[in-house]
Structure formats: structure tokens, C-alpha cells
Backbone bond lengths (Angstrom), bond angles and torsions (degrees), N, CA, C in turn:
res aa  C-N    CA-C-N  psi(-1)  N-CA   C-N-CA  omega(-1)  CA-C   N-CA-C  phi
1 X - - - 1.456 - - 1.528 109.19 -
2 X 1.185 116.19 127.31 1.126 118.22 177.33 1.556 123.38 -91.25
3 X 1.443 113.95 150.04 1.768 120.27 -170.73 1.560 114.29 -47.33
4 X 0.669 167.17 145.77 2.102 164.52 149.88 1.664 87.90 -89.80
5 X 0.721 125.01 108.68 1.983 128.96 147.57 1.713 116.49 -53.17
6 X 1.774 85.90 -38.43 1.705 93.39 -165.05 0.807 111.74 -105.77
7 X 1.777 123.78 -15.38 1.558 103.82 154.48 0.957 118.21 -86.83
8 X 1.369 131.82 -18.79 1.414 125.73 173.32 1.774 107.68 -51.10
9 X 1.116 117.41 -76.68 1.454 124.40 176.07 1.246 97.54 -40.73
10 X 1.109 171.79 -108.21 1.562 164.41 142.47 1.624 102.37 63.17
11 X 1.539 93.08 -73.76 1.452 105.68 -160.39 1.984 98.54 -98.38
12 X 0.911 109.71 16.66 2.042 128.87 161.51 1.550 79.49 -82.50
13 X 1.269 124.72 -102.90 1.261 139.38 -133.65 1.438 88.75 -63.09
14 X 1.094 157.69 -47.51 1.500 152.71 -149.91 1.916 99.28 -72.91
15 X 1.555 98.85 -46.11 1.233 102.42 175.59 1.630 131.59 -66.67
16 X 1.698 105.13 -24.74 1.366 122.98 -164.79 1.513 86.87 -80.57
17 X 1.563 117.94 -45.67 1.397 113.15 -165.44 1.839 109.49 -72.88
18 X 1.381 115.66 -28.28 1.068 115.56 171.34 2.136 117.95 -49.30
19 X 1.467 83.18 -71.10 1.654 121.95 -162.22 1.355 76.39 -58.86
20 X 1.631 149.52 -33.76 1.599 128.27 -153.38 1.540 120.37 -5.81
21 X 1.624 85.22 91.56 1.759 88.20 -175.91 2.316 98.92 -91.81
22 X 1.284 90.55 -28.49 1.895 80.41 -179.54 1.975 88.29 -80.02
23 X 0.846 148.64 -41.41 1.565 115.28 165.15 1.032 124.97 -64.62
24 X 1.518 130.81 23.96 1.621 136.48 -179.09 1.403 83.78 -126.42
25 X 1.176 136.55 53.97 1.658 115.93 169.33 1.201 79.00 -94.21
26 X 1.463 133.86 -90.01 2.001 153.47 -146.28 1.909 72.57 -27.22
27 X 0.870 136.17 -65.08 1.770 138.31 -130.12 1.707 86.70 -70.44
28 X 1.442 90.06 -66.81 2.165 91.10 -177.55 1.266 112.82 -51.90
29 X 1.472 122.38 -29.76 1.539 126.49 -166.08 1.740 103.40 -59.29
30 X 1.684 95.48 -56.86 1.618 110.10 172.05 1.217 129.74 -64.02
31 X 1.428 113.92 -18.97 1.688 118.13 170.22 1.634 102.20 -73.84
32 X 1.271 97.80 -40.12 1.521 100.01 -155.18 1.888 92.16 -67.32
33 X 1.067 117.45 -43.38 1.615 128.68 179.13 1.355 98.25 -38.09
34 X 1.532 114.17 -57.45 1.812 115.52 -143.24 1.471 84.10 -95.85
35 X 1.458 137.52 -5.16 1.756 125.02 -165.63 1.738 108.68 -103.29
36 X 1.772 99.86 -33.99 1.017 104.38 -160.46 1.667 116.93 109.15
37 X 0.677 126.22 -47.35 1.844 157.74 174.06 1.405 114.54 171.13
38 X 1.504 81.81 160.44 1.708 117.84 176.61 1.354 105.40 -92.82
39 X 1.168 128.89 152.00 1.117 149.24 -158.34 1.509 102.08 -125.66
40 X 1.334 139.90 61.05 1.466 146.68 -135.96 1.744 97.80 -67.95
41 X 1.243 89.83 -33.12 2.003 101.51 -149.61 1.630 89.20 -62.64
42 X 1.608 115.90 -60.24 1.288 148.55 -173.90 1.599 119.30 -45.76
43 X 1.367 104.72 -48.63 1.425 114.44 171.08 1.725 108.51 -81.97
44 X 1.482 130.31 -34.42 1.418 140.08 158.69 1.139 98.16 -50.20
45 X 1.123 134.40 -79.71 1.901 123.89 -164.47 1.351 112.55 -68.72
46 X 1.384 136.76 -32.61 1.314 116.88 140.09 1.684 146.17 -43.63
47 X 1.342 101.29 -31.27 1.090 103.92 -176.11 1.525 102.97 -84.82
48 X 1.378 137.55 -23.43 1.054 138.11 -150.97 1.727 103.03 -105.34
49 X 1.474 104.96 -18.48 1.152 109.80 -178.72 1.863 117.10 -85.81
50 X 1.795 87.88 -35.67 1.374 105.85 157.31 1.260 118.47 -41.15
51 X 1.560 134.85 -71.57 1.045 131.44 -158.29 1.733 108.12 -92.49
52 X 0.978 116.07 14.74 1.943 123.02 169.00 1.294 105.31 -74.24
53 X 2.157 99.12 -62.19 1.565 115.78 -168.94 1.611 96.28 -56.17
54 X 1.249 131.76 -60.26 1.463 128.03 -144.43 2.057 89.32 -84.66
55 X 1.008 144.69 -28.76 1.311 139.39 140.18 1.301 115.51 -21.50
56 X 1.275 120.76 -78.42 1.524 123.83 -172.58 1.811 107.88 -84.92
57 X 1.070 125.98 -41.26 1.507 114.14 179.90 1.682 107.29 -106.20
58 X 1.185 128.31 -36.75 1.449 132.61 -175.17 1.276 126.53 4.37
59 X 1.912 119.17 -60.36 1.365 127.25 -161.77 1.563 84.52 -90.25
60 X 1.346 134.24 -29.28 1.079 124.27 162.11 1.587 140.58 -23.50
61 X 1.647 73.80 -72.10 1.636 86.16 -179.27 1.326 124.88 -84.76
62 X 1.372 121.46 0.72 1.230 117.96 163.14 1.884 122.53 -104.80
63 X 1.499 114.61 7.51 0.860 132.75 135.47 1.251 136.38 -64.23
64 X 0.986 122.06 -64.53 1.814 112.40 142.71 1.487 129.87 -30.70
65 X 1.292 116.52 -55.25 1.643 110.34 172.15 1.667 117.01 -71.69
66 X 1.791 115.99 -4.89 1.166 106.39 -177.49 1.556 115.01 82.62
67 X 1.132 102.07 23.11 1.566 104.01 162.59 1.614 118.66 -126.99
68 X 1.293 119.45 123.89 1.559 128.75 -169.39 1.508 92.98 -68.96
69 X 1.382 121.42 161.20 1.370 119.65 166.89 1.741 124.81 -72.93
70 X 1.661 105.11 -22.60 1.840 100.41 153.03 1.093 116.22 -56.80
71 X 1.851 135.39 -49.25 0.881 91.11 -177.28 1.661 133.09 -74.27
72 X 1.382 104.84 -16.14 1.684 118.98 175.82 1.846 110.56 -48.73
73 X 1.295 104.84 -24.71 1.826 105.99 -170.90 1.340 89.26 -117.19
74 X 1.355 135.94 22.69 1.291 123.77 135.72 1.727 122.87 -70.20
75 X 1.609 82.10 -73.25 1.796 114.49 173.91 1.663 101.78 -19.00
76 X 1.823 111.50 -54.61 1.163 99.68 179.92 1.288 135.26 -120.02
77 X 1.824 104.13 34.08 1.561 117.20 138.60 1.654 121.28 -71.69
78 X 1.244 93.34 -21.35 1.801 92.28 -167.19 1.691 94.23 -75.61
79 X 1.543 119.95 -36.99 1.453 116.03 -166.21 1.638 104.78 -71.41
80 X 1.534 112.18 -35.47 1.387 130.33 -167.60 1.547 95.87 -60.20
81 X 1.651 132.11 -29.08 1.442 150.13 -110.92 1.850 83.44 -109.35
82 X 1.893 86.66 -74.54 1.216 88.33 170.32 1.901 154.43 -61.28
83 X 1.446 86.34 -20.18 1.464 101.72 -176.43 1.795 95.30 -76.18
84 X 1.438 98.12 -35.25 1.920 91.29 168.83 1.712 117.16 -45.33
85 X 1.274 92.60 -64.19 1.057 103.36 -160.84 1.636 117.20 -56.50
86 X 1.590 98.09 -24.11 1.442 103.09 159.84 1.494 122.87 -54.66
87 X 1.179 106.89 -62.43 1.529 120.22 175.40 1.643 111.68 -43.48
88 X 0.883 128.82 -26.04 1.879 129.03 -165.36 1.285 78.53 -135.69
89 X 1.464 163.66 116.62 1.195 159.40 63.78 1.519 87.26 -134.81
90 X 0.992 133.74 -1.58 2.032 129.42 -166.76 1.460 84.64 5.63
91 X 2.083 123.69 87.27 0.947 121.91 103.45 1.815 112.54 -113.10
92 X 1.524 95.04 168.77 1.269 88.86 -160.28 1.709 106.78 -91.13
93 X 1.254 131.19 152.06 1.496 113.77 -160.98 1.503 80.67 -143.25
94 X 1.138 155.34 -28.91 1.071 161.91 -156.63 1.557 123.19 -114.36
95 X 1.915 128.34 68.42 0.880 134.15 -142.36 1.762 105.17 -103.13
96 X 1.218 100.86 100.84 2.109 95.47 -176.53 1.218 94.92 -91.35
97 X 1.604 100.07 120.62 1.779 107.65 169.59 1.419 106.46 -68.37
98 X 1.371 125.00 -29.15 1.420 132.65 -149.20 2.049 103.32 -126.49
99 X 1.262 87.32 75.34 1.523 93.58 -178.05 1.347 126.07 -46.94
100 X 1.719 119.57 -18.70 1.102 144.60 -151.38 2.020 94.87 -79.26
101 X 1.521 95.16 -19.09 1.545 96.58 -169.10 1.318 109.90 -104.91
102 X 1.321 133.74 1.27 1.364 148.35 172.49 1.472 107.84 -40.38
103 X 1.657 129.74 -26.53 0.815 124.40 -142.64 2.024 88.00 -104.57
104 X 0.952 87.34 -29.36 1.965 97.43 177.41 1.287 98.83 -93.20
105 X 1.225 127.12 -66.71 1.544 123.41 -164.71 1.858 116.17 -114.69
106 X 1.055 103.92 97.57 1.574 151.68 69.02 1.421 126.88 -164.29
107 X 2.162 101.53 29.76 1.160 108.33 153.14 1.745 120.04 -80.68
108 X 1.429 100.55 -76.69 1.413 88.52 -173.33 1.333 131.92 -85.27
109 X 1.523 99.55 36.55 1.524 108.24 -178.03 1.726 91.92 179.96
110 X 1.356 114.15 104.27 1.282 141.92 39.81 1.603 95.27 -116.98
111 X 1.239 125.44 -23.42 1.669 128.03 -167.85 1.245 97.97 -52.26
112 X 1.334 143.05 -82.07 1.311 141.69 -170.39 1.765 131.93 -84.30
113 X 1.096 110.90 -49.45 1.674 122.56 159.47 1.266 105.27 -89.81
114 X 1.864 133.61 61.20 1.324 128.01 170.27 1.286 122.15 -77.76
115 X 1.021 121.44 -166.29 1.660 130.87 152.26 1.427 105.95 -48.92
116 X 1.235 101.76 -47.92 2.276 98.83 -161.50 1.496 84.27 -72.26
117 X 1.195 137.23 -54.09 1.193 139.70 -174.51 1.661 119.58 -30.27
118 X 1.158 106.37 -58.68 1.194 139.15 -177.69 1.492 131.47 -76.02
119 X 1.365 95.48 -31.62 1.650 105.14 160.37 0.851 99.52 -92.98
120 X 1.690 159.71 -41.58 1.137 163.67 -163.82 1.945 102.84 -55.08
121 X 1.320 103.72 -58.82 1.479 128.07 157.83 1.693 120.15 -28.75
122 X 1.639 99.35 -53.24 1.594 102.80 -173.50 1.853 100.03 -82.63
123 X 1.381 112.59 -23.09 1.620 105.23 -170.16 1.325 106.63 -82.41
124 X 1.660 122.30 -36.86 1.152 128.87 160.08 1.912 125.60 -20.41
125 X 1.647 75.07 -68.17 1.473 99.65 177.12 1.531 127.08 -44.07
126 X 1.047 110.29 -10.57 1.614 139.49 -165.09 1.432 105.48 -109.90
127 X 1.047 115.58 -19.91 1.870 119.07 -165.11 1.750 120.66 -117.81
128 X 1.900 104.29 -38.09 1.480 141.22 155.43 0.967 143.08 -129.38
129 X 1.434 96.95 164.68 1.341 92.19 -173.87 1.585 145.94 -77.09
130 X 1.223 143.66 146.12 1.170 139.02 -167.93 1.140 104.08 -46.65
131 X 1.355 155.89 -70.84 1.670 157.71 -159.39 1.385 74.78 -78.37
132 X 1.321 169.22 72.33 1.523 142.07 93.23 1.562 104.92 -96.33
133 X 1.479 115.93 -38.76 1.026 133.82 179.43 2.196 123.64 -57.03
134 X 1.680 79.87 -36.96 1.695 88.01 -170.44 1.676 97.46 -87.59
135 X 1.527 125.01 -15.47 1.418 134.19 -166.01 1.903 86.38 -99.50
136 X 1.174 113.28 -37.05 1.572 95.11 -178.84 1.915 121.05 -69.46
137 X 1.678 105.72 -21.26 1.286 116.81 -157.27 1.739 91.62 -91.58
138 X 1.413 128.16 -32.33 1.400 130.16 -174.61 1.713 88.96 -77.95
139 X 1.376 136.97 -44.60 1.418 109.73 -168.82 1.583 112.40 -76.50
140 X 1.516 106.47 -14.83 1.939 108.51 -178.78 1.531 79.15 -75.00
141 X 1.165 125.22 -64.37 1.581 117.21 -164.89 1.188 117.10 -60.06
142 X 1.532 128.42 3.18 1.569 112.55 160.04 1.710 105.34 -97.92
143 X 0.990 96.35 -29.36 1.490 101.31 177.77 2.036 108.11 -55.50
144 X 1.431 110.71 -58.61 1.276 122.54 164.86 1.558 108.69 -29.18
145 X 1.323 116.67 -47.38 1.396 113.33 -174.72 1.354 119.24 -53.30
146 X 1.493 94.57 -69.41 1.728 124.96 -172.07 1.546 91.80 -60.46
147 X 0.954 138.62 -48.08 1.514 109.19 172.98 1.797 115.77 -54.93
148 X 1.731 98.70 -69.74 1.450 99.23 -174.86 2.028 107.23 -37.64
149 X 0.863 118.81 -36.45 1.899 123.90 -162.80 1.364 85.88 -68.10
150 X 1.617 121.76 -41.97 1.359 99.77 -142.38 1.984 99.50 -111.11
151 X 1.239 129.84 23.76 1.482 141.35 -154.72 1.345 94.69 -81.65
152 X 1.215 136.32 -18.48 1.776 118.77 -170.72 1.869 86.73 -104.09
153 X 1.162 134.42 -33.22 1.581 129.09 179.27 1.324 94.49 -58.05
154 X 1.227 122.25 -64.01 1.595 136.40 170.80 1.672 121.02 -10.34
155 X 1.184 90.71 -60.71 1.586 125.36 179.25 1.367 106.76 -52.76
156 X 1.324 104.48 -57.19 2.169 118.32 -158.37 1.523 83.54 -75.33
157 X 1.736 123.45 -19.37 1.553 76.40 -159.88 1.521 111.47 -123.58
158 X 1.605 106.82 19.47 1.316 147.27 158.11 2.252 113.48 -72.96
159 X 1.454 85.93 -56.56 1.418 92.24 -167.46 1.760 107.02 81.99
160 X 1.761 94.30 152.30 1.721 100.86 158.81 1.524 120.33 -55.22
161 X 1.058 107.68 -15.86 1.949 96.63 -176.31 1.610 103.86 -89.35
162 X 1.408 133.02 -36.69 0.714 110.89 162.92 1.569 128.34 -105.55
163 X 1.146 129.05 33.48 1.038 128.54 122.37 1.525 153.48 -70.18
164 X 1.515 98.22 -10.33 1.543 113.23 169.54 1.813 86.92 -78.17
165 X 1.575 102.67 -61.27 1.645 80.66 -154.60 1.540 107.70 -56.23
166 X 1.406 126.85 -62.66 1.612 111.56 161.96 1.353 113.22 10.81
167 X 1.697 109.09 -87.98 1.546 124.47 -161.75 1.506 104.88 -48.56
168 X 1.394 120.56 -46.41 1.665 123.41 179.20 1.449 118.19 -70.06
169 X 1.291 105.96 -6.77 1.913 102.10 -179.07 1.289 84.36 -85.46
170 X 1.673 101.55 -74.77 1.331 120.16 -133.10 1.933 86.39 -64.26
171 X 1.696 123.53 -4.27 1.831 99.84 170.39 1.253 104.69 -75.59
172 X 1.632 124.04 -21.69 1.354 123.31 -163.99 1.550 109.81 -60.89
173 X 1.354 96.03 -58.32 1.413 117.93 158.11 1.272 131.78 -16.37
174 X 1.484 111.47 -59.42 1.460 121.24 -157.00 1.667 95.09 -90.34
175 X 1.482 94.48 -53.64 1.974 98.74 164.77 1.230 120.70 -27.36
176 X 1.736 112.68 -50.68 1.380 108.61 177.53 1.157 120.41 -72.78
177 X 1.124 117.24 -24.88 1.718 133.49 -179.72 1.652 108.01 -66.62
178 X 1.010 114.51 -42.18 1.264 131.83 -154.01 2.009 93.75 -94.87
179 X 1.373 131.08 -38.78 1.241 119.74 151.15 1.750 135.62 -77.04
180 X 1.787 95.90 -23.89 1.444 96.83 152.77 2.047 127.37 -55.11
181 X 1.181 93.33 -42.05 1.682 96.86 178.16 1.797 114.32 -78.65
182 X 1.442 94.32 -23.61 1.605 96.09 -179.48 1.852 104.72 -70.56
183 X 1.550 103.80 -38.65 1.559 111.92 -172.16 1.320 112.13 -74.10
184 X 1.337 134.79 -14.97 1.129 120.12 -160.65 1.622 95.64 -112.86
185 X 1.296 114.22 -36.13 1.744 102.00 161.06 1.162 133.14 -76.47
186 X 1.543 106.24 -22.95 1.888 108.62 173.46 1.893 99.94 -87.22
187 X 1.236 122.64 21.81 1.795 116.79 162.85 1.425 101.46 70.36
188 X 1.333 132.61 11.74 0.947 107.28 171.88 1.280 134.24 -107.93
């Protein structure tokens, strides 16, 4: 099998625009606030492992449990819905007793290995090829890193002012994102 450059880069950018990890800074900024730190390595190898399994078995396994993949990119518009709504109302709706997990939940799952993620993955799968696909998900996932590693430098050189506004676009954003994926699998 030979390399694709251009589908690879194709299915890079489809993923980068999906995964929007530089519009997930405000989100890591605030995990990282309420956790203490991120655990970059931890939420990266999860997330990366996330999106292999649901690559190669995904439509699988939620065929077996009886769940279509609309409803799967609902489930995680509604989570995407709320974490917005956190971000642009900064109240907090999303309470982790166990900070220790910040680094999986609601980094590398739903923020990075989400639903959009993940269906994005199975439609892919339909269009390219696997080695463009597994070479596009390791360069979002280095990218994933170097952000997560680098979110408190990020921070100092942003400031709180613009990180509120950040946090209030990019909820507008995700809100819309997050009813775009709800609308197009619930038919409406």
C-alpha cells in the first residue's frame, strides 16, 4: 500500500477541525484550575487509544449493545451542550469528586475522543484509508499533547481577560457545535 500525503492531510485537517483541541484551551484551562493539573501523557494515551479501538471495532460495538451511532453523537452533544454552557454562564454544572480523573473524564473523553470524534472516525472510515487515517490520528494526538503539556504557559501569556473572552466564544461555539451534532442525528 502505498503512502497518500493528500489524503492523509485531508483526513489531519478533518480531524483537527473535529478534535478542536486550540478551541479546547478555556475547557483545559478550567479543568486544569478545578484538578490541580493535567496529566498530558495520561489523557494523550487515552485519547489515542480511544480513537484506534472505536476505528477498528466502534460501529461494532455499539451494535452489539444496541445503540446506533446517532444515538452515540447525541449522548455526546448533550455532554458537549453542557460543558458549553459551563463555559458562557461560568456556572459550574459538572462536579468531579475525584479530581484524579480529570485527566480521562472530560479530557480524553468527551473533549478529545468524543462522539463527533468518533463518528467522524466511522464516516472517515468509509471514504479512507486506514494507514491515512491511523497517521492522521497520531499527528492530532501529538498536537493534543503539546497543547495539554503546554496549557498553564498558554494561560500566562493569554491572561484572565482573555481567557474569559476565549472561554465565552469558543462556549458559543461549542454550543453550536454541540446542537449542530445533536440536529443532524436526531433528523431534525
Amino acid at each position: 500500500m502505498i503512502f497518500n500525503l493528500k489524503e492523509t492531510l485531508t483526513v489531519t485537517m478533518i480531524l483537527f477541525a473535529v478534535i478542536d483541541i486550540i478551541g479546547s484551551i478555556p475547557i483545559l484551562i478550567e479543568v486544569r484550575k478545578k484538578a490541580g493539573h493535567i496529566h498530558a501523557e495520561k489523557a494523550t494515551v487515552v485519547s489515542f487509544l480511544l480513537m484506534l479501538i472505536f476505528l477498528f471495532v466502534g460501529q461494532s460495538i455499539l451494535e452489539i449493545i444496541g445503540i446506533d451511532v446517532g444515538s452515540f453523537a447525541i449522548a455526546g452533544a448533550i455532554i458537549l451542550f453542557f460543558i458549553a454552557l459551563e463555559m458562557i454562564t461560568g456556572i459550574q454544572i459538572y462536579r468531579d469528586q475525584n479530581a484524579k480523573t480529570a485527566s480521562i473524564i472530560p479530557i480524553a473523553f468527551p473533549l478529545i475522543a468524543g462522539a463527533g470524534t468518533m463518528t467522524t472516525l466511522i464516516s472517515l472510515k468509509a471514504a479512507y484509508t486506514t494507514q491515512s487515517i491511523v497517521t492522521a490520528i497520531c499527528l492530532n494526538v501529538l498536537l493534543v499533547y503539546l497543547v495539554l503539556k503546554n496549557t498553564q504557559r498558554i494561560e500566562e501569556r493569554i491572561g484572565q481577560g482573555g481567557i474569559d473572552i476565549i472561554r465565552k466564544v469558543f462556549g458559543v461555539i461549542l454550543l453550536a457545535m454541540a446542537v449542530k451534532l445533536f440536529r443532524a442525528n436526531a433528523g431534525i
